[in-house]
Short mmCIF file of the C-alpha atoms (twelve columns), coordinates in Angstrom:
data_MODEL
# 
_entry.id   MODEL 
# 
loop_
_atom_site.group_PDB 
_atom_site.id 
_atom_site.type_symbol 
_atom_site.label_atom_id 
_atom_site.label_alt_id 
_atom_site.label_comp_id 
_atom_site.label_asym_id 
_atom_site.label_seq_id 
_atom_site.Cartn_x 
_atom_site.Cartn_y 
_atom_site.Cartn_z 
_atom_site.pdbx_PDB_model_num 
ATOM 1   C CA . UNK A 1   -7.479  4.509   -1.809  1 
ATOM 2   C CA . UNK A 2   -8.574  8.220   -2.206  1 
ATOM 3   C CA . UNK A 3   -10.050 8.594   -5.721  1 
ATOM 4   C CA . UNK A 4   -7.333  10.661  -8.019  1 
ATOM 5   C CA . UNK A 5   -7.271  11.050  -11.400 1 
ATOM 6   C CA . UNK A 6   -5.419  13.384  -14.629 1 
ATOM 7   C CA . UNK A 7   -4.733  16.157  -14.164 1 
ATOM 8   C CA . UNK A 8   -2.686  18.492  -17.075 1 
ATOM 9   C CA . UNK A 9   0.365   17.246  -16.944 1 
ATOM 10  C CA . UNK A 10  0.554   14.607  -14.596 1 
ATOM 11  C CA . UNK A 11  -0.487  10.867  -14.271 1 
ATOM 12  C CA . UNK A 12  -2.056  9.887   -10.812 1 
ATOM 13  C CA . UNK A 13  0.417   7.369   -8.734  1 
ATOM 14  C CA . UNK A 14  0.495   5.723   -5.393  1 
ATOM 15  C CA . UNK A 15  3.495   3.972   -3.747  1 
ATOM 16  C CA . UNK A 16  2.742   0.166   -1.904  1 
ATOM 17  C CA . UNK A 17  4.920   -0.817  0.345   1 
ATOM 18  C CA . UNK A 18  4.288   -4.849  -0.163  1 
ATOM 19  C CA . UNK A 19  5.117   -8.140  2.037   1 
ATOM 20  C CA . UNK A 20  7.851   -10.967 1.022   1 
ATOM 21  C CA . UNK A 21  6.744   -14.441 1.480   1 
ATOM 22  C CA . UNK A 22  5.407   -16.035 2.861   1 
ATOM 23  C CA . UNK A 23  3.466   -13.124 4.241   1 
ATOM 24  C CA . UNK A 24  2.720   -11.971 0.886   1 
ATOM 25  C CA . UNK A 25  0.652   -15.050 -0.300  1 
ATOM 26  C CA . UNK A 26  -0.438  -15.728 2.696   1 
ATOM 27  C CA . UNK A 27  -2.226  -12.199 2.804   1 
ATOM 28  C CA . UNK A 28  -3.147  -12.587 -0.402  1 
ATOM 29  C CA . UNK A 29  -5.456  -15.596 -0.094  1 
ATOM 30  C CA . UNK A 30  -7.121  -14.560 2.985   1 
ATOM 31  C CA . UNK A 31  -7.947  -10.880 1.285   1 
ATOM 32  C CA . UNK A 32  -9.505  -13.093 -1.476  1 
ATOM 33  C CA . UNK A 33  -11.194 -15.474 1.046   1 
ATOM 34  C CA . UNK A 34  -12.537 -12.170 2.922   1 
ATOM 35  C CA . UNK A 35  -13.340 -10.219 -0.814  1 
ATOM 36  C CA . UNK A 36  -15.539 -13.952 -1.582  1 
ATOM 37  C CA . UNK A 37  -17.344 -13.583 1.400   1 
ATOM 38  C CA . UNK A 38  -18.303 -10.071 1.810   1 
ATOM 39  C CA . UNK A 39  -18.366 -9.171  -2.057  1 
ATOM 40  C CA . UNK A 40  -15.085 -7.251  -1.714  1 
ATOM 41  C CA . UNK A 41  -12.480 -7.151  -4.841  1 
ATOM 42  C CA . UNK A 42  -9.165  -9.126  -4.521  1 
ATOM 43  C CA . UNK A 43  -5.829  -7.205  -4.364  1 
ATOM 44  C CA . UNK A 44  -2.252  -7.353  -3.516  1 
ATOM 45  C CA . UNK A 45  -1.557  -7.029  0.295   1 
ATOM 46  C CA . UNK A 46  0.502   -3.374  1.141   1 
ATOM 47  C CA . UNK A 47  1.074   -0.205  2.716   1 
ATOM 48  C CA . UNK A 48  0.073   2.616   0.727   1 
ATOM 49  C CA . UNK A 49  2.964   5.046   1.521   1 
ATOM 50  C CA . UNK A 50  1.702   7.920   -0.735  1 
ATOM 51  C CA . UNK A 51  -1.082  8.996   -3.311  1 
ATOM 52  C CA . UNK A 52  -1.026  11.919  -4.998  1 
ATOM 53  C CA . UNK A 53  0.588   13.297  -8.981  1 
ATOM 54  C CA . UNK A 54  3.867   12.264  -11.022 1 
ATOM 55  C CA . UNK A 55  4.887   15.408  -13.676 1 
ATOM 56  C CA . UNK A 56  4.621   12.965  -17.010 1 
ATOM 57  C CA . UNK A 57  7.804   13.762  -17.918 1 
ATOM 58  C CA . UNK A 58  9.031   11.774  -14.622 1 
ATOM 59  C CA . UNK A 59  10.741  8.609   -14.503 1 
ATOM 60  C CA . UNK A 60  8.899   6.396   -12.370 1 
ATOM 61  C CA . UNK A 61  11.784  4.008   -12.936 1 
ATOM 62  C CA . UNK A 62  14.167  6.195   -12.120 1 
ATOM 63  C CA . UNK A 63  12.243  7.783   -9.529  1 
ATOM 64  C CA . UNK A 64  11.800  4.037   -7.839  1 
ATOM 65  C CA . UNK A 65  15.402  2.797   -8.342  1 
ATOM 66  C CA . UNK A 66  16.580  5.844   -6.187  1 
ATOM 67  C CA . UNK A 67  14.342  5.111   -3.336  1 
ATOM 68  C CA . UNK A 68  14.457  1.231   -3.025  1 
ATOM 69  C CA . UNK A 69  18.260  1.321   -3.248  1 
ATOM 70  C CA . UNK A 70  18.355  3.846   -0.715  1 
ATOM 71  C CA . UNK A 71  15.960  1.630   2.374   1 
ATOM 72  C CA . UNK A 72  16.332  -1.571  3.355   1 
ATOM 73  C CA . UNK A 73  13.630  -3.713  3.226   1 
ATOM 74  C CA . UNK A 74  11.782  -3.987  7.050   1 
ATOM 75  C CA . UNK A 75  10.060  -5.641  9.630   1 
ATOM 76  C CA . UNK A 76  7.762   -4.311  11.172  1 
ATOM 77  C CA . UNK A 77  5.578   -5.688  13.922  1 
ATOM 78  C CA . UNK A 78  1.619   -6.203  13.746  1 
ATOM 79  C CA . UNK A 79  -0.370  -4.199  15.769  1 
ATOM 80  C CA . UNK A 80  -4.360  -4.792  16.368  1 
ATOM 81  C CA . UNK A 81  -6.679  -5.533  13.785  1 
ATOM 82  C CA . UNK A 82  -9.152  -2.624  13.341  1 
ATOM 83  C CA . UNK A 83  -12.402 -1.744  10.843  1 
ATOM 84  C CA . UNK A 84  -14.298 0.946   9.612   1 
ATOM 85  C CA . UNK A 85  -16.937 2.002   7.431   1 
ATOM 86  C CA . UNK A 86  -14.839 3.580   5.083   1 
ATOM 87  C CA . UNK A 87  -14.182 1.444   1.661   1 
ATOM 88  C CA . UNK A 88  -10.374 1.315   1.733   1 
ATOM 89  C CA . UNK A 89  -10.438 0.577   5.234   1 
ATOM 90  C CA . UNK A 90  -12.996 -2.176  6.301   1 
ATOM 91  C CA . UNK A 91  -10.659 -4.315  7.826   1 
ATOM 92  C CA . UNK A 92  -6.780  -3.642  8.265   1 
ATOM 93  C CA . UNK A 93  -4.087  -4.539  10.499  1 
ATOM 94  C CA . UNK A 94  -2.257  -1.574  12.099  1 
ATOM 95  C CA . UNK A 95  2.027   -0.942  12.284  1 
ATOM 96  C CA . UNK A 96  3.180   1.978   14.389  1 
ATOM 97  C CA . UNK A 97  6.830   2.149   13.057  1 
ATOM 98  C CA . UNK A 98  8.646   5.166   11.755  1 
ATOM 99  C CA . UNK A 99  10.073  3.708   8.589   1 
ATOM 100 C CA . UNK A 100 7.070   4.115   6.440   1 
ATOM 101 C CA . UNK A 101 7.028   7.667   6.934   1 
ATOM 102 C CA . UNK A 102 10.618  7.818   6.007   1 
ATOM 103 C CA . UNK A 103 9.965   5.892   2.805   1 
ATOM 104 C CA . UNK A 104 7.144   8.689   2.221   1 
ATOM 105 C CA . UNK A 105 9.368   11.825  2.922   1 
ATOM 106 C CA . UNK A 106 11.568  10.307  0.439   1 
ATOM 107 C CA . UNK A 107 8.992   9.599   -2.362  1 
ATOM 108 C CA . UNK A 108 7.635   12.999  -1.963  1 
ATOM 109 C CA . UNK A 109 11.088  14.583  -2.127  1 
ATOM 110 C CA . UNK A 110 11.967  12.378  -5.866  1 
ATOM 111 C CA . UNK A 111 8.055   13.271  -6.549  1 
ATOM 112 C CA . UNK A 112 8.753   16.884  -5.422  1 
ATOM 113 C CA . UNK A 113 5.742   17.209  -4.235  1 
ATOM 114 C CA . UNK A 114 3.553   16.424  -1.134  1 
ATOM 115 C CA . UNK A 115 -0.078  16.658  -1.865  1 
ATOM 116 C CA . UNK A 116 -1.318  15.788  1.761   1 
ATOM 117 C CA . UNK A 117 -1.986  12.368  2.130   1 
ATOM 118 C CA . UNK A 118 -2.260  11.206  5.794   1 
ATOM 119 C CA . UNK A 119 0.079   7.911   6.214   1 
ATOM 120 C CA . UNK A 120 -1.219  6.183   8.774   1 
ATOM 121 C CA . UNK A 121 0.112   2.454   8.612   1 
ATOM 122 C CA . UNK A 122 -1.868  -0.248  7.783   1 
ATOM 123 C CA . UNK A 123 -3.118  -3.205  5.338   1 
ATOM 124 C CA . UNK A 124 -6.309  -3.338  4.491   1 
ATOM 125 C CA . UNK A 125 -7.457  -7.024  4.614   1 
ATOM 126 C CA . UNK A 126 -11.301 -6.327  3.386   1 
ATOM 127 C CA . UNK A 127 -12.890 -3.517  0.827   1 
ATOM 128 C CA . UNK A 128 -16.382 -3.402  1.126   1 
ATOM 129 C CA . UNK A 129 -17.313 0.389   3.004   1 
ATOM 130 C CA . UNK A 130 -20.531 0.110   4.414   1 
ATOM 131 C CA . UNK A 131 -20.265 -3.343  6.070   1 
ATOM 132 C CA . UNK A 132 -22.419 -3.904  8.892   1 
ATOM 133 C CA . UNK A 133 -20.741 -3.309  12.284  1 
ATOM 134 C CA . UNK A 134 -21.023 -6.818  13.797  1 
ATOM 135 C CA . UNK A 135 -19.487 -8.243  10.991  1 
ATOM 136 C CA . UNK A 136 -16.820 -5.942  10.954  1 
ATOM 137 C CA . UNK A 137 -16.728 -6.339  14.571  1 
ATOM 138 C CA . UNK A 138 -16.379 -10.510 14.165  1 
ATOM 139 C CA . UNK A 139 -13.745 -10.301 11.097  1 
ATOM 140 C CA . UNK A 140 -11.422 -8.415  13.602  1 
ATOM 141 C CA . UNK A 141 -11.555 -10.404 16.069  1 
ATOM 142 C CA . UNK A 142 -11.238 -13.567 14.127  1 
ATOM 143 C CA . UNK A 143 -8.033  -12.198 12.117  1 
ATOM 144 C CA . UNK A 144 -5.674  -11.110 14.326  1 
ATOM 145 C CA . UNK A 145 -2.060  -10.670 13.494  1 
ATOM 146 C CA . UNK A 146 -1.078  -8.631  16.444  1 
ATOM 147 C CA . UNK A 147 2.784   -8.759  17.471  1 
ATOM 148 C CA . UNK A 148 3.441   -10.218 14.380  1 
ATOM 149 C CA . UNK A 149 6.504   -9.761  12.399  1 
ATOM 150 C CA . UNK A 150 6.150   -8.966  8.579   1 
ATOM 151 C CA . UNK A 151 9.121   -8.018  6.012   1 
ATOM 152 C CA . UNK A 152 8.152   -5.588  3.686   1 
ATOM 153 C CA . UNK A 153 10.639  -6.004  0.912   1 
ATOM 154 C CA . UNK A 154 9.164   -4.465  -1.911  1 
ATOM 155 C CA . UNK A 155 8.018   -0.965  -3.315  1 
ATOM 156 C CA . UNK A 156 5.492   -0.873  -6.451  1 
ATOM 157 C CA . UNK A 157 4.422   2.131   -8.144  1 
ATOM 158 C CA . UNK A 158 0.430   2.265   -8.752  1 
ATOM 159 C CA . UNK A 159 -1.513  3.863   -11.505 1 
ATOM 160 C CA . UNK A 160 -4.329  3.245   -13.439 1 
ATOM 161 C CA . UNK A 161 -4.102  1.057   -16.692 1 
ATOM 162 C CA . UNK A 162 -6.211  2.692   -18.726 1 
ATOM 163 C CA . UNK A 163 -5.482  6.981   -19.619 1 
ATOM 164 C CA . UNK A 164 -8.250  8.778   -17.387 1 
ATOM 165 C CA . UNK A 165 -8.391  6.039   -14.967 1 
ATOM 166 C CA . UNK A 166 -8.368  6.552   -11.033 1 
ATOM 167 C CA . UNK A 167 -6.694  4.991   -8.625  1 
ATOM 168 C CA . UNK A 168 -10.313 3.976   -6.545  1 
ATOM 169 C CA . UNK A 169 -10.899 1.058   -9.042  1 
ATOM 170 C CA . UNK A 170 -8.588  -1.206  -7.238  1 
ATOM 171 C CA . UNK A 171 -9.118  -4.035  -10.247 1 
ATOM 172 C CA . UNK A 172 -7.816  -1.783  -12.579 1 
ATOM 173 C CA . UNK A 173 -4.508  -0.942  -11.709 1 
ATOM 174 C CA . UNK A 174 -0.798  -1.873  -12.949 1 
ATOM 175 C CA . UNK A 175 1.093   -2.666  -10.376 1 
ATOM 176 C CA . UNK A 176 3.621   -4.269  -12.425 1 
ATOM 177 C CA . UNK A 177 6.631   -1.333  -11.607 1 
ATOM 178 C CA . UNK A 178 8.300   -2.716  -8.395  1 
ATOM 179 C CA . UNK A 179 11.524  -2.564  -6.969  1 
ATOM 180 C CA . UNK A 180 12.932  -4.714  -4.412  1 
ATOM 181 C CA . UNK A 181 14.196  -2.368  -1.200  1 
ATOM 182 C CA . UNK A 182 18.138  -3.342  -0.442  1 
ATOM 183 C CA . UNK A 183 18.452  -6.339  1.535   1 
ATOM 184 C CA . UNK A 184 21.455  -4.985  3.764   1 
ATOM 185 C CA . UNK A 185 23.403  -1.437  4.606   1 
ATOM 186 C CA . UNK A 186 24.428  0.260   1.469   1 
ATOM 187 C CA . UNK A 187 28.244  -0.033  0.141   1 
ATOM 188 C CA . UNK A 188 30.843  1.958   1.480   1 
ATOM 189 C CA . UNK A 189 32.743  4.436   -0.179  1 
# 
C-alpha cells in the first residue's frame, strides 16, 4: 500500500475488497505461513480498490452503507500468480474483471475525489519488497490459484489507528469498518 498520511482536513483511507469463506481463512493462513517464512507481516487477504483522502467531516459509515448496498458481492476468477520487488506486491494472485473498477468509480464518486491510484486487481499473498528473485520465482509457482473462483463479499474501510499514522504500516491499521456487499439484485420499486 502506497504510504499516505494527514493531511489538513482529511484522514488517509483505503477501501479492501475482502474474500468470504472459506477463501478468506484459507488466505489468511497461508499469508501468515508465507509472512513466517520470509519475515513478512500477517494481514487480512483483499483487493485494495482505492487509497487516497476522506474530508473528516465524512461519514465513512455512511459513505460505506451507500456503496455495499448498491454491488453485489462477486466472483471473480483467479488469474496467474505473479511477484515483484515492490513491498506491497511480492507475491499476489491476479483478477482481470471489471467489477472492481466499478466498485472504485463508485467510492471515488461518495469520496468525491479521485487522487490517482492505479487499480490493478490483485491479492497480495507475501510483503517482504526486496525478496530474492528465485524465491519469488519458487513461491509463484508453488501457489497457484489460477482459474479459481473467489467471492468477494465484503468491503472494509482502512485507516490508520493511531492520529498521524500511514496506511504503509500494514500492522497498524483498523480494519474493523466493513460492510457486507448485497447478496442478490436490489428491491424493486
Amino acid at each position: 500500500m502506497t504510504r499516505v498520511t494527514d493531511q489538513p482536513g482529511t484522514l488517509p483511507v483505503a477501501f479492501w475488497l475482502v474474500p468470504s469463506e472459506p477463501w478468506r481463512s484459507e488466505l489468511a493462513a497461508l499469508i501468515s505461513v508465507l509472512g513466517r517464512a520470509h519475515e513478512g507481516p500477517a494481514f487480512e487477504p483483499h483487493i485494495t480498490l482505492e487509497v487516497g483522502h476522506a474530508r473528516r467531516e465524512q461519514s465513512l459509515d455512511a459513505l460505506l452503507d451507500r456503496v455495499a448496498g448498491s454491488f453485489e458481492a462477486a466472483t471473480l476468477t483467479a488469474g496467474a500468480t505473479a511477484h515483484s520487488e515492490a513491498h506491497f506486491k511480492t507475491l499476489f494472485v491476479e483478477f482481470d474483471d471489471p467489477r472492481p473498477f466499478a466498485l472504485q468509480r463508485r467510492l471515488r464518486d461518495q469520496l468525491g475525489c479521485d487522487e490517482g491510484y492505479l487499480l490493478r486487481p490483485h491479492l497480495s499473498l507475501l510483503y517482504h519488497g526486496g525478496l530474492a528473485i528465485e524465491t519469488r520465482e519458487r513461491l509463484a509457482r508453488t501457489h497457484r490459484f489460477e482459474g479459481e473462483r473467489m467471492t468477494f463479499d465484503s468491503l472494509v474501510v482502512v485507516r490508520p489507528l493511531a492520529a498521524g499514522g500511514d496506511l504503509s504500516d500494514i500492522e497498524a491499521l483498523d480494519t474493523s469498518l466493513r460492510r457486507t456487499l448485497r447478496s442478490g439484485p436490489p428491491p424493486r420499486g
